[in-house]
ROKOL-137950 format. One record per residue (C-alpha): residue in three letters; x, y, z. Coordinates in steps of 0.25 Angstrom, whole numbers, padded with zeros to 4 digits, always signed. Layout:
BEGIN
ALAXYZ
...
END
This chain:
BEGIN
UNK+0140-0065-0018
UNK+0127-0070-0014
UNK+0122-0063-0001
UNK+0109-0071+0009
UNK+0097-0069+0005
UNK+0090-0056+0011
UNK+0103-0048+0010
UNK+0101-0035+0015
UNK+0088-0037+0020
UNK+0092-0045+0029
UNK+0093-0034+0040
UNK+0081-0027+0037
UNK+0072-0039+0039
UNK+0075-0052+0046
UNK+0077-0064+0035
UNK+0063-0071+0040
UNK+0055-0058+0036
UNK+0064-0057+0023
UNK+0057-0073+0022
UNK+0044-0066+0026
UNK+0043-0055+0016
UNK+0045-0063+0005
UNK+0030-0068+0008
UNK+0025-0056+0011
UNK+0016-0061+0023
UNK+0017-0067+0037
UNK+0005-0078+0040
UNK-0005-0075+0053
UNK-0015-0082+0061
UNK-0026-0079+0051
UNK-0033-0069+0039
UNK-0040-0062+0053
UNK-0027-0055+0055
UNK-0018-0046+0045
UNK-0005-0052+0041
UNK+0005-0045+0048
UNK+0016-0037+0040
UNK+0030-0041+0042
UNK+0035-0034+0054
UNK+0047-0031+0047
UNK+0043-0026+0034
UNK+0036-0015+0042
UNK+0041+0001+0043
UNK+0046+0006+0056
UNK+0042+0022+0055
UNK+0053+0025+0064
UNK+0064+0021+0053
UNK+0058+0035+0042
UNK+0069+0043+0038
UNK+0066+0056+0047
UNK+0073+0068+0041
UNK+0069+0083+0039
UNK+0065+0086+0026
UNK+0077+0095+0019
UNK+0073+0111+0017
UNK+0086+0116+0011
UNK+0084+0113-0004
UNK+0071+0121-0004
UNK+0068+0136+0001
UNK+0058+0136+0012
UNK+0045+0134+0006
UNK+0038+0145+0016
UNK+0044+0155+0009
UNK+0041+0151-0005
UNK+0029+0159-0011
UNK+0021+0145-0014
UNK+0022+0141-0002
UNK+0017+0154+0004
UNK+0005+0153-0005
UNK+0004+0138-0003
UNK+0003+0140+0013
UNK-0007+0153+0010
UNK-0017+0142+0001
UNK-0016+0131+0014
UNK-0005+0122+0008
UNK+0000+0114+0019
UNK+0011+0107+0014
UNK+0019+0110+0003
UNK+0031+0102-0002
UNK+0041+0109-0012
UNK+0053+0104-0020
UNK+0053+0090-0012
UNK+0065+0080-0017
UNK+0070+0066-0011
UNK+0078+0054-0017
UNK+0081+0042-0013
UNK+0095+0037-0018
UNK+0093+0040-0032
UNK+0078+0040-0033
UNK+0071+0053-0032
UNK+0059+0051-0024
UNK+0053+0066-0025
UNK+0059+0077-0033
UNK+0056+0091-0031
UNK+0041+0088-0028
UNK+0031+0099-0023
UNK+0018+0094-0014
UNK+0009+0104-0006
UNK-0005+0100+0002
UNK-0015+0109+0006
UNK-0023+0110+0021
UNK-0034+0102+0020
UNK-0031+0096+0007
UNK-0028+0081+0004
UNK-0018+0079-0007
UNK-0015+0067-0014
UNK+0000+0065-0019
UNK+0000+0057-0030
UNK+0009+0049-0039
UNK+0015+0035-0043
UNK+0023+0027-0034
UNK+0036+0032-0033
UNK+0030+0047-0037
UNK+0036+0051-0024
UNK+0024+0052-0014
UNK+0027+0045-0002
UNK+0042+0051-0003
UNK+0036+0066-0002
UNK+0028+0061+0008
UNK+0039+0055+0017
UNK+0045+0070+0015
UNK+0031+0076+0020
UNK+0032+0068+0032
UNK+0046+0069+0036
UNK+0050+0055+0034
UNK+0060+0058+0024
UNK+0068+0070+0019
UNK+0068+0076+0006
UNK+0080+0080-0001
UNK+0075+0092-0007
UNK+0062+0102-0004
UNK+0052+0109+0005
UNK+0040+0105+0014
UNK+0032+0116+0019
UNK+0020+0113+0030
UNK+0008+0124+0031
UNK+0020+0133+0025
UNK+0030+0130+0035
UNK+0043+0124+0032
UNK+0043+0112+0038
UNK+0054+0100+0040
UNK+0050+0088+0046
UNK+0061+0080+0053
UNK+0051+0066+0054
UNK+0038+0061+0051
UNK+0035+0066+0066
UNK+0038+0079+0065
UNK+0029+0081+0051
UNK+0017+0075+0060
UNK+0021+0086+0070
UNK+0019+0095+0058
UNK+0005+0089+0056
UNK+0010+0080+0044
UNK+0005+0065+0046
UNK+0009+0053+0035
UNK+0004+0041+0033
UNK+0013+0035+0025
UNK+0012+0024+0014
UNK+0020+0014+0021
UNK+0012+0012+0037
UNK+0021+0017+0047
UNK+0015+0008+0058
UNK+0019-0002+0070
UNK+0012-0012+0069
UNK+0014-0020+0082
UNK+0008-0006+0089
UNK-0007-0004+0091
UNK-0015+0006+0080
UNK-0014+0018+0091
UNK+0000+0017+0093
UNK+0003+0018+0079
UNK-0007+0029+0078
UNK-0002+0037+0088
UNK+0014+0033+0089
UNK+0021+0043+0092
UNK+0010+0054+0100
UNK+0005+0043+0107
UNK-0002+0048+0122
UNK+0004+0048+0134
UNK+0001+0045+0148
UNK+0005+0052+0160
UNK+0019+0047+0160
UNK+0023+0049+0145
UNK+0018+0034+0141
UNK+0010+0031+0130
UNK-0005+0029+0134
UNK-0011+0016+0126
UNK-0025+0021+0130
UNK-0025+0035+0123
UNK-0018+0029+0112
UNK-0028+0021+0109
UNK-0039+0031+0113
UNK-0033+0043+0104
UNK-0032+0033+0093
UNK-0048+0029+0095
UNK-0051+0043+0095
UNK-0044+0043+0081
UNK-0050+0032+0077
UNK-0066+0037+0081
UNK-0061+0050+0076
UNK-0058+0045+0062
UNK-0070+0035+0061
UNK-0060+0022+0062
UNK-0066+0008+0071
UNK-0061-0003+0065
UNK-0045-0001+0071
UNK-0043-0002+0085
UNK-0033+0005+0093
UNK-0027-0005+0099
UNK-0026-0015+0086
UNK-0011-0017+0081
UNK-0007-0012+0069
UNK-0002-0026+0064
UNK-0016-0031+0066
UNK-0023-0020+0056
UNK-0025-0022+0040
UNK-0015-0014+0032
UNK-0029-0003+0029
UNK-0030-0002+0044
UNK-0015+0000+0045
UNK-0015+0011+0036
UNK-0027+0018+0044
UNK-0019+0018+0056
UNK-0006+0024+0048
UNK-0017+0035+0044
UNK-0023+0039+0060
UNK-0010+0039+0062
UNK-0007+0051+0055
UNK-0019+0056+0059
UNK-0019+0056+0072
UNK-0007+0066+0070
UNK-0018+0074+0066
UNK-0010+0080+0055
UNK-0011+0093+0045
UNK-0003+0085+0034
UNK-0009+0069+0033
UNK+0000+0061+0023
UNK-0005+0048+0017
UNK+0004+0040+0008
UNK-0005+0030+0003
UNK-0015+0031+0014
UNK-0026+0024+0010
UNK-0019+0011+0002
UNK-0023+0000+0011
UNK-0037+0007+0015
UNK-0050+0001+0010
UNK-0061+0010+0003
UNK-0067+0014+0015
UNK-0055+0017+0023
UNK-0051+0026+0014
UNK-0066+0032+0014
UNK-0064+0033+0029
UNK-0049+0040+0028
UNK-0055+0048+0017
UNK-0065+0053+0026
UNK-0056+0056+0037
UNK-0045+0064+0029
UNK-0057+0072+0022
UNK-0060+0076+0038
UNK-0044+0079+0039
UNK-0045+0089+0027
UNK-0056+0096+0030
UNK-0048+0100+0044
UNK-0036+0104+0037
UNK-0027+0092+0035
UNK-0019+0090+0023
UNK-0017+0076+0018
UNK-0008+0071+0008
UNK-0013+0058+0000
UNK-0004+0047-0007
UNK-0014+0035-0012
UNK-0016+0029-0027
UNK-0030+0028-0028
UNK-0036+0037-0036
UNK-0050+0036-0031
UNK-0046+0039-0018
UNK-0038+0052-0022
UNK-0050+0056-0032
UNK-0060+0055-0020
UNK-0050+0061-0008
UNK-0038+0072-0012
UNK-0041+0087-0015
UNK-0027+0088-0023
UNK-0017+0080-0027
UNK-0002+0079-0030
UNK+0004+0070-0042
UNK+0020+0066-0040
UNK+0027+0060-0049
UNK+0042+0055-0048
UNK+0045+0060-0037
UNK+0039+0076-0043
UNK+0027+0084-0041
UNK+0018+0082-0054
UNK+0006+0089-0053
UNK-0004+0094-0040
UNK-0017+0093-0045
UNK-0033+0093-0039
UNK-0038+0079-0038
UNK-0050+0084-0048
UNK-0041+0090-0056
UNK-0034+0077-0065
UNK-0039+0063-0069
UNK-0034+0050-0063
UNK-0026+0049-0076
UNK-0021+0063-0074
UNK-0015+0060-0060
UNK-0009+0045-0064
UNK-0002+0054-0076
UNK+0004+0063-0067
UNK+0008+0051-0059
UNK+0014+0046-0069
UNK+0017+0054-0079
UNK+0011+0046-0090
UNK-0005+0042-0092
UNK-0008+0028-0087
UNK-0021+0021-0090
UNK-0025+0013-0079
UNK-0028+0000-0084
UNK-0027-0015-0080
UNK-0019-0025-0089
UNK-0028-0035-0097
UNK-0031-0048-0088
UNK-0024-0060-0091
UNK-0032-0066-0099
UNK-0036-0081-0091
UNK-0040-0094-0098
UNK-0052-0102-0094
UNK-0045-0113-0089
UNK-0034-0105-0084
UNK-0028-0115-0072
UNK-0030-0112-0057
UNK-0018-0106-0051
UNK-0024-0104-0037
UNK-0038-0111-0030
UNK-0043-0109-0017
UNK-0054-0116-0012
UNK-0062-0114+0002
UNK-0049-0104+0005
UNK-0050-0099+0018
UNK-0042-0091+0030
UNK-0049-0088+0043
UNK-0059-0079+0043
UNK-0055-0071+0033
UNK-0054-0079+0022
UNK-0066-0089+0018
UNK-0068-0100+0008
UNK-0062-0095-0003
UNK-0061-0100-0016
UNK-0054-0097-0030
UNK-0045-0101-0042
UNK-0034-0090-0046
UNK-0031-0093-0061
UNK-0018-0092-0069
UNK-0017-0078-0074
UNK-0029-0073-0065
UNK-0030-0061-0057
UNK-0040-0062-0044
UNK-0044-0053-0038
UNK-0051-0051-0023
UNK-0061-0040-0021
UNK-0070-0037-0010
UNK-0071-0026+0001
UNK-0058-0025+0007
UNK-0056-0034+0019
UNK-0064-0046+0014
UNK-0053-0055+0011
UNK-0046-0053+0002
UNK-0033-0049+0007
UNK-0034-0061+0018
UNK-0036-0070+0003
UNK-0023-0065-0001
UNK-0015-0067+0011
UNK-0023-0080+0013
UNK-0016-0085-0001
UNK-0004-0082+0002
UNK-0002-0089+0017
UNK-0003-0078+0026
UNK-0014-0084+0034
UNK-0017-0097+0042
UNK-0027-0106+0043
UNK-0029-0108+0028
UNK-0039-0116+0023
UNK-0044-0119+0010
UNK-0038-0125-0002
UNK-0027-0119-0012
UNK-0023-0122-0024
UNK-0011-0117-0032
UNK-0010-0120-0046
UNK-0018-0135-0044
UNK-0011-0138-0033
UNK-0014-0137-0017
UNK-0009-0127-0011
UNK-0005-0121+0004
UNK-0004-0105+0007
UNK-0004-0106+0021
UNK+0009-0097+0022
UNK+0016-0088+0014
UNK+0026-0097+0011
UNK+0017-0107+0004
UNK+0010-0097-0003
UNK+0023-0093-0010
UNK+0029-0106-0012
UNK+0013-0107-0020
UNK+0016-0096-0028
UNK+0007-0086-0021
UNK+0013-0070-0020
UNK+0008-0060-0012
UNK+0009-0044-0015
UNK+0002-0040-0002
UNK-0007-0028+0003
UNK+0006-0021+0011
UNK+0017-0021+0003
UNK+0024-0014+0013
UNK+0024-0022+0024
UNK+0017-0036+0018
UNK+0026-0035+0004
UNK+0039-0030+0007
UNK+0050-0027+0017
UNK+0052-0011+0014
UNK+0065-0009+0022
UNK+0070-0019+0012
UNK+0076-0017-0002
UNK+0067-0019-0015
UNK+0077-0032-0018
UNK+0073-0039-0008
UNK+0059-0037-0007
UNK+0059-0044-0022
UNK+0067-0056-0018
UNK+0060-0058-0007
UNK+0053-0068-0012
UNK+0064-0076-0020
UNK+0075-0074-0013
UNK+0077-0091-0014
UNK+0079-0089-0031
UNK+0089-0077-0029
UNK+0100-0086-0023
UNK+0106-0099-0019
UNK+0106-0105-0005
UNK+0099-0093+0003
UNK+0109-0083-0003
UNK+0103-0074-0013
UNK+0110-0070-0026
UNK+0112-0054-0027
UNK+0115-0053-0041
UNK+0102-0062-0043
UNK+0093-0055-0032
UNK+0096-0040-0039
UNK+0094-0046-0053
UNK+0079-0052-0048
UNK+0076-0039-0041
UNK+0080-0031-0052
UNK+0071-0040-0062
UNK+0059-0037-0055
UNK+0061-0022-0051
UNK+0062-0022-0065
UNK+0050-0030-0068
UNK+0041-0024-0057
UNK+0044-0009-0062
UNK+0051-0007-0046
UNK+0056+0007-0045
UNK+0068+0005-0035
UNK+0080+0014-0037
UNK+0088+0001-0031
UNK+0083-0013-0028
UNK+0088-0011-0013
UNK+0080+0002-0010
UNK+0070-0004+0003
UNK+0056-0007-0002
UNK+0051+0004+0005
UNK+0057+0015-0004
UNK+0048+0011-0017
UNK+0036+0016-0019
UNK+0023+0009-0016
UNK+0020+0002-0031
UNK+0036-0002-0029
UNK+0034-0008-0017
UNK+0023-0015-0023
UNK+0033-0020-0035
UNK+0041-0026-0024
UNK+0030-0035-0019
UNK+0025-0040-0029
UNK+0041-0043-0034
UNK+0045-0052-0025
UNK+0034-0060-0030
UNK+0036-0062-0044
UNK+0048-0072-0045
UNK+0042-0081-0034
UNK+0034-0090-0042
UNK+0022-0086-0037
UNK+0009-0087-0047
UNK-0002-0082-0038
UNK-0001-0068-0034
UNK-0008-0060-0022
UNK-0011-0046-0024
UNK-0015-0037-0012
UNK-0020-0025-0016
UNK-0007-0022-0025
UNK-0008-0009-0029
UNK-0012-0003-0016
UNK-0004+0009-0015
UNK+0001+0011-0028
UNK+0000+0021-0040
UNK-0006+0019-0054
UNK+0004+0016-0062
UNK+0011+0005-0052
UNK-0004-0001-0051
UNK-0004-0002-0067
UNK+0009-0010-0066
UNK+0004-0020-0053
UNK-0008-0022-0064
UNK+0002-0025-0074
UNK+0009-0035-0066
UNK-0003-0044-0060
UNK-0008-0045-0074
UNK+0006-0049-0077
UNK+0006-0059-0066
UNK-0006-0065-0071
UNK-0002-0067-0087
UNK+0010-0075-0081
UNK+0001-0084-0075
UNK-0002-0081-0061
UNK-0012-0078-0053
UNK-0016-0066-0046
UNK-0025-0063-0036
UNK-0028-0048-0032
UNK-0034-0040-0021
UNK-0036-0027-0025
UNK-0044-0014-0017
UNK-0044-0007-0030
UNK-0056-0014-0037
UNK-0050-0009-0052
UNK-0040-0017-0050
UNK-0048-0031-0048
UNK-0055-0027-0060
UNK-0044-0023-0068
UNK-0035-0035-0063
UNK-0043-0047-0060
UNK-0049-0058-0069
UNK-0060-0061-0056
UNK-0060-0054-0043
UNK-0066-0063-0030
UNK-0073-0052-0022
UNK-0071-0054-0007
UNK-0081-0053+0007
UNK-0077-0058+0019
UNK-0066-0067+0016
UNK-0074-0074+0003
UNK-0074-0074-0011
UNK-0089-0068-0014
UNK-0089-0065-0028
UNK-0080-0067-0040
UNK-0079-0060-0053
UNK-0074-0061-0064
UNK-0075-0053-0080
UNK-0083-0042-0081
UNK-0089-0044-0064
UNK-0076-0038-0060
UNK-0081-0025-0058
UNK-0080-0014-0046
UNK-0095-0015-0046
UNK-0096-0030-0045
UNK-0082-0031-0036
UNK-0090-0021-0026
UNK-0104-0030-0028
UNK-0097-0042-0026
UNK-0088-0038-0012
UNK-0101-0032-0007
UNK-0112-0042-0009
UNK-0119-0034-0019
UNK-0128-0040-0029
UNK-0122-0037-0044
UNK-0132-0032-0055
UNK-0142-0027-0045
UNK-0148-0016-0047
UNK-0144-0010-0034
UNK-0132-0015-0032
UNK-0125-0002-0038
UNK-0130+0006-0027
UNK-0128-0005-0015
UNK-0112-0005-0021
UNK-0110+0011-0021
UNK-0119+0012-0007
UNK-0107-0001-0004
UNK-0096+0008-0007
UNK-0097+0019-0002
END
């Protein structure tokens, strides 16, 4: 019997965000300000699992002779014979970790490998079924993520546990805020510890006071980070810390984390970018299905080493072969004099069938504000549009979907998909109208679709109704882009797609935009990771302040000539080597 459309969703979120989601984005004033996230696709961090982690199944590890030596040669944590499932899917299987004083360790492994689910354990926000934590040689059993801070454990988890109607020094200090005289919380040292932090750790450019709704999704994920910080732990977690920050950022967390090592704190870092785990880690820990593979010195194994302990097979990273486009190939998108604010100025371009675009620049020069320009999240518009020869209007999501536009946004948690919901209805958010008849949807219909493009997308889902939030991040991804597919959309907005996912589910997302392209539609791709424009894109239109300065195409697309180009460097001068590498650094 047909049921309304929504079905279950319908208590989780109210049926005008359910309308909402399936366009990703809610419009604002202008490109000056951020778009916010939907309100309701947010995560609330009261609502973690809080149990104590089970000790029964394993002896007490402070008695066991490696554990001895292990606290003797300055381990500080050490987990052994770790195990948890959910429903039949086995997250983590007997896997063994342990971390050094004054060491940063990378855990590494594909999505799904079971990294961010050993470190929930660490941090008390779920319980294992099976194994041993020990802390500094103690036995320990962490009843919440609050009593592993009192511990000296600090997370900063991949999903960003922040309120964002509250001010950056209430989301950095909730729950140790300072009191007054009568036991009420003092606004003025709030702000003033959370200053002190801020001089402390070199940072200017957030205020205090600022709301967290207001901040860039790179700024968000600072202030998750000083606010583990300011917990001033023994033990600092990051799942994917550094996934929104910019090259400097990271420089400038780098910097800061190399100061927290030399006095004795551990860390523990998740990220997918090699480069970064080359230039950063002192050891690192490969997980593969949920197992302990191999522990190994970072300058110890190759790059193809690692991905093959990853994955348990060699994979040579490479991109597809471009779609080949012809001369007069028609126009599938033109933009003339397109403009939005201040943000966004005079920009003009033609998007061919079967062409991937992509935008380059220094981060924060436009391009983001092009893409959620495109696809009507701003107002006051201006310029013309045209989609395949005919005017066109994008001055809301609405329009932009109904003119074949998609967008697979830079959040996929809180700008892509609505976690507390199942993985069914996040793909049929978008076509909810062609699974059904007179507002009701068709079940039989709805599972059959989903189950089409779980199966196309590679999803790994145990069940089409587990929430979004139980997949791993590259899955997630899977879900975005989706929803998409079966709309009728020929021009394609990719945010920085693979942010935060692992090799082998970056070689796929490569696969599917090629894919895209060779079916006739146009892509366009805004990417922080400059192989990627060069591996992808048939030109790339390099970005400074809100203009198109430079476009290349053929055998310009180069990291060399990108970086020229975004920094007003003169190409094949003899000095401009040396201005591009003083540029960098």
């Amino acid at each position: 019997m047909p049921v309304p459309a929504g079905g279950a969703g319908r208590a989780a979120c109210p049926p005008i965000a359910r309308r909402l989601a399936s366009l990703g984005k809610f419009r604002l004033p202008g490109p000056e300000a951020r778009v916010s996230s939907p309100r309701w696709a947010g995560h609330s961090p009261a609502r973690a699992n809080w149990r104590r982690v089970s000790l029964s199944s394993h002896p007490d590890p402070s008695s066991h002779p490696d554990a001895r030596a292990s606290a003797a040669a300055g381990t500080l944590l050490e987990a052994r014979g770790i195990s948890k499932s959910f429903g039949g899917v086995h997250a983590l299987e007997n896997a063994d970790f342990s971390c050094r004083t004054g060491e940063i360790h990378a855990l590494l492994g594909a999505n799904g490998a079971g990294k961010s689910t050993l470190v929930k354990v660490l941090s008390g926000v779920q319980r294992a079924d099976a194994g041993t934590i020990a802390l500094a040689g103690e036995t320990v059993s962490f009843s919440g993520p609050a009593d592993a801070a009192r511990h000296g454990v600090a997370t900063v988890f991949q999903e960003l546990s922040l309120f964002p109607h509250l001010t950056v020094a209430e989301n950095i200090l909730i729950g140790h805020q300072p009191t007054g005289f009568l036991g009420q919380i003092s606004q003025r040292r709030m702000r003033a510890e959370v200053r002190e932090l801020f001089e402390s750790l070199g940072v200017d450019h957030i205020a205090p006071g600022a709301h967290v709704a207001d901040l860039s999704l790179a700024d968000r994920q600072l202030v998750e980070i000083f606010k583990a910080l300011s917990k001033k732990p023994k033990l600092l977690i990051l799942d994917e810390g550094t996934s929104a920050l910019g090259r400097k950022e990271v420089q400038r967390l780098f910097d800061l984390l190399r100061k927290l090592k030399a006095g004795g704190t551990a860390v523990i870092f998740i990220s997918h970018r090699m480069s970064e785990i080359r230039e950063f880690v002192d050891r690192m820990t490969i997980f593969r299905n949920g197992r302990h593979v191999a522990t190994v010195r970072a300058a110890e194994a190759s790059d193809g080493e690692i991905v093959e302990m990853m994955l348990g097979q060699k994979v040579e990273r490479s991109f597809p072969a471009k779609t080949r486009i012809e001369t007069d190939a028609p126009s599938l998108l033109e933009l003339a004099g397109f403009s939005a604010g201040s943000g966004l100025q005079d920009i003009s371009f033609a998007l061919r069938r079967g062409e991937v675009l992509g935008l380059a620049g220094l981060e924060g020069q436009g391009q983001g504000t092009l893409l959620l320009a495109l696809f009507g999240a701003y107002r006051g518009i201006r310029g013309e549009v045209t989609i395949s020869g005919r005017p066109a209007k994008v001055a809301t999501p609405w329009q932009a979907k109904a003119s074949g536009i998609a967008l697979i946004p830079e959040d996929r948690k809180t700008e892509g998909l609505v976690l507390p919901m199942s993985v069914r209805e996040n793909i049929t958010f978008s076509v909810l109208s062609s699974l059904g008849r007179f507002g009701f949807v068709n079940p039989t219909k709805e599972r059959a679709f989903v189950a089409r493009m779980m199966e196309r997308l590679a999803v790994k889902a145990a069940s089409m109704e587990l929430p979004a939030r139980s997949l791993s991040g590259g899955n997630q991804q899977k879900l975005v882009l989706a929803k998409w597919l079966e709309t009728g959309a020929d021009i394609f907005l990719f945010y920085d797609p693979t942010r935060g996912i692992d090799v082998g589910t970056k070689q796929a997302f490569y696969e599917l935009i090629v894919g895209l392209t060779r079916e006739g539609k146009g892509v366009i791709l805004y990417s922080t990771e400059t192989s990627e424009l060069i591996g992808l894109c048939h030109r790339v239109a390099v970005m400074d302040d809100g203009r198109i300065v430079e476009t290349l195409q053929g055998d310009d697309i180069t990291e060399q000539d990108i970086l020229a180009a975004a920094l007003g460097v003169g190409r094949g001068r003899a000095d401009a080597g040396s201005e591009l590498a003083e540029a960098a650094q």
